[in-house]
RODO-273547 format. One record per residue (C-alpha): residue number from 0; residue in three letters; y negated, x, z negated. Coordinates in steps of 0.2 Angstrom, whole numbers, padded with zeros to 4 digits. Example, Ala and Ser with C-alpha at 12.3 -4.5 7.8 and 13.67 -1.06 7.14 Angstrom:
% residues 2
+-----+------+-------+-------+-------+
| seq | type |     v |     u |     w |
+-----+------+-------+-------+-------+
|   0 |  ALA |  0022 |  0062 | -0039 |
|   1 |  SER |  0005 |  0068 | -0036 |
+-----+------+-------+-------+-------+
% end
This chain:
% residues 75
+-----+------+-------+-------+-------+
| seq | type |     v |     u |     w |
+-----+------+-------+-------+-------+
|   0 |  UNK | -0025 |  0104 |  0048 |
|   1 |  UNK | -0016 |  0091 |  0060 |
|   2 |  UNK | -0029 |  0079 |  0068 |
|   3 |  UNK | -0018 |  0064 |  0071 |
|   4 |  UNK | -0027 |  0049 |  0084 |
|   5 |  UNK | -0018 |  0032 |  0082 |
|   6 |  UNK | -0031 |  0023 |  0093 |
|   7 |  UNK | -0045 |  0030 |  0103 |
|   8 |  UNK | -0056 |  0022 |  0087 |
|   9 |  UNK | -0049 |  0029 |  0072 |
|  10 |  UNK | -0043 |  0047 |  0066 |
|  11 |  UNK | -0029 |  0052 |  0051 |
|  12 |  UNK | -0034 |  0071 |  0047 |
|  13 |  UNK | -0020 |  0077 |  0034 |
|  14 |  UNK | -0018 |  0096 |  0029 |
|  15 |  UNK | -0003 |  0104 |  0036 |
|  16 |  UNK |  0004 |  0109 |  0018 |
|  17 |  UNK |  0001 |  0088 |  0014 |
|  18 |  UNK |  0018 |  0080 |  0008 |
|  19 |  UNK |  0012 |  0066 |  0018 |
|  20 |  UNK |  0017 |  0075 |  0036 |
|  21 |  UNK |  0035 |  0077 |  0030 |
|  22 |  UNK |  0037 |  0061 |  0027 |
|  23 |  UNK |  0031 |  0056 |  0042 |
|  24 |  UNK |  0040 |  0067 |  0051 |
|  25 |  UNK |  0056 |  0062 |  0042 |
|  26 |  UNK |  0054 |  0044 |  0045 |
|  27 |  UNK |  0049 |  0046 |  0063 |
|  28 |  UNK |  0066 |  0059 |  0067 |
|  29 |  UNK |  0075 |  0044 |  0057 |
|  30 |  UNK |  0066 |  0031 |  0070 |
|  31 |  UNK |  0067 |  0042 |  0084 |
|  32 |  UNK |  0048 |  0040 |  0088 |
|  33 |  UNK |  0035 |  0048 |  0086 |
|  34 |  UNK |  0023 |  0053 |  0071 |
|  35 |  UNK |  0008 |  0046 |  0081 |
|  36 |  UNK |  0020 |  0030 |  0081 |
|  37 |  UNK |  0026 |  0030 |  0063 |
|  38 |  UNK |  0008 |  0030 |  0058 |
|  39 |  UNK |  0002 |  0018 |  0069 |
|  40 |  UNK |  0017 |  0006 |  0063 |
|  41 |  UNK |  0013 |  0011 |  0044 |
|  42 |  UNK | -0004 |  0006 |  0048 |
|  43 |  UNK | -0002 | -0010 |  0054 |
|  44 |  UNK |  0009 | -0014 |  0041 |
|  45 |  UNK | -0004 | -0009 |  0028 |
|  46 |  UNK | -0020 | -0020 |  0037 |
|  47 |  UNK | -0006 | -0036 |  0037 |
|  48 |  UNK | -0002 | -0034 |  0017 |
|  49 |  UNK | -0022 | -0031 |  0015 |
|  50 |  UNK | -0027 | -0048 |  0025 |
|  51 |  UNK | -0010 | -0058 |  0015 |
|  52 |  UNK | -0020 | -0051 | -0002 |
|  53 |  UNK | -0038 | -0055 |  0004 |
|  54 |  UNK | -0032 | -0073 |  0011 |
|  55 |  UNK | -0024 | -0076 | -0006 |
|  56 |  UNK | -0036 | -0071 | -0018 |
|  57 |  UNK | -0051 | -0080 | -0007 |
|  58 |  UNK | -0059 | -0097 | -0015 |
|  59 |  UNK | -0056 | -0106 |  0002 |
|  60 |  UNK | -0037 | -0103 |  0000 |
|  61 |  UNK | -0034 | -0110 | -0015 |
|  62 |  UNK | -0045 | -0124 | -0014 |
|  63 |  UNK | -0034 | -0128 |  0002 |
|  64 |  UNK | -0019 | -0126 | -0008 |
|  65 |  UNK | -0025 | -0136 | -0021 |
|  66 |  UNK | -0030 | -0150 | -0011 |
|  67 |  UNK | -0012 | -0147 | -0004 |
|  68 |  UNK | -0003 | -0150 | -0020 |
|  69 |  UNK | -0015 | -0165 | -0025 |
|  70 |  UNK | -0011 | -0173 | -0008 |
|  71 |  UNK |  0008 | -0172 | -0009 |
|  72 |  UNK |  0008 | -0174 | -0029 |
|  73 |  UNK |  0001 | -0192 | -0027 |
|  74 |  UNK |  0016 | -0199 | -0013 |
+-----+------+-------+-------+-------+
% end
């Protein structure tokens, strides 16, 4: 097993035989970082596409956006 730390907060544990840390290490060698970096990266790219999603799907958003069209529909 391979106990990777992003932040002091949260932990990745992946098995060493897990496709997941070739990959890793692949893109890293291909970044010339790190795997601890590739993750971290990976990561924060995941929690953005989450909050875009979550913003989206939420009532509040499209009642903005609605009010939005209805605004500019009307000039």
């Amino acid at each position: 097993m391979i106990n990777l730390t992003g932040t002091k907060k949260a932990k990745v544990l992946f098995y060493t035989d897990d496709e997941t840390i070739e990959a890793l290490d692949h893109l890293a060698a291909l970044k010339k970082m790190d795997r601890n970096a590739v993750l971290r990266e990976a990561a924060k790219k995941f929690i953005v596409t989450e909050l875009k999603k979550a913003v989206k799907d939420s009532e509040e958003y499209k009642a903005i956006i609605e009010s939005a069209r209805k605004k500019f529909s009307n000039k």
